[in-house]
N, C-alpha and C positions, 0 to 999 in steps of 0.2 A: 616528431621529436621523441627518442625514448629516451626512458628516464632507469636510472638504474635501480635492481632488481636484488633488493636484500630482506631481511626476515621483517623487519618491522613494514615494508609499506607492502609484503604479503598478508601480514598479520590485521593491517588496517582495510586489507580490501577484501578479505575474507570478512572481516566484521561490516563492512558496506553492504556486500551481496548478502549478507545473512538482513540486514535491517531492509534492505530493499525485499527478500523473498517474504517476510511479515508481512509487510505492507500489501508487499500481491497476493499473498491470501487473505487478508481482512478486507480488500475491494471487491475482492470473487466471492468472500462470505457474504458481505452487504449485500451485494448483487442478488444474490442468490436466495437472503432474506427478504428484499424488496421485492421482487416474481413470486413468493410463495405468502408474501402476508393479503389477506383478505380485507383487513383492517382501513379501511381508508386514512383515518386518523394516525396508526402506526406509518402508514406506507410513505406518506408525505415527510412525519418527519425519519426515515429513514434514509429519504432519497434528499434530504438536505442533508444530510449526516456521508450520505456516498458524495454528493457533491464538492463537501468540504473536503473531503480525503481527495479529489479527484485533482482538487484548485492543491491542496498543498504536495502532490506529487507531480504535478505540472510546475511550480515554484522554484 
C-alpha cells in the first residue's frame, strides 16, 4: 500500500531516522565500552544497561 507523500510525513520520517540513527550510535558506543572496560563491576552493569537498550529497540 502507498500512502501518499507530502511535507509533513517527510518531515516526521526524517525525525524517525534521525531518533533511530542515536540510538545506533549509543548501542555501538555501549558496545564499544563494554569490550574496552576492565572493570568487572563496571562491565556487568554496562552490559545490563546494553541490554536494556537492546529489549527497547527490539520493542
Amino acid at each position: 500500500m502507498m500512502y501518499p507523500v507530502d511535507k509533513s510525513n517527510m518531515i516526521a520520517l526524517a525525525g524517525l531516522n534521525l531518533a533511530l540513527s542515536y540510538e545506533n550510535a549509543a548501542v555501538a558506543r555501549l558496545e564499544n565500552r563494554v569490550s574496552e572496560t576492565i572493570d568487572w563491576e563496571l562491565k556487568e552493569r554496562l552490559d545490563l544497561h546494553l541490554a536494556r537498550q537492546e529489549n527497547t529497540r527490539n520493542a
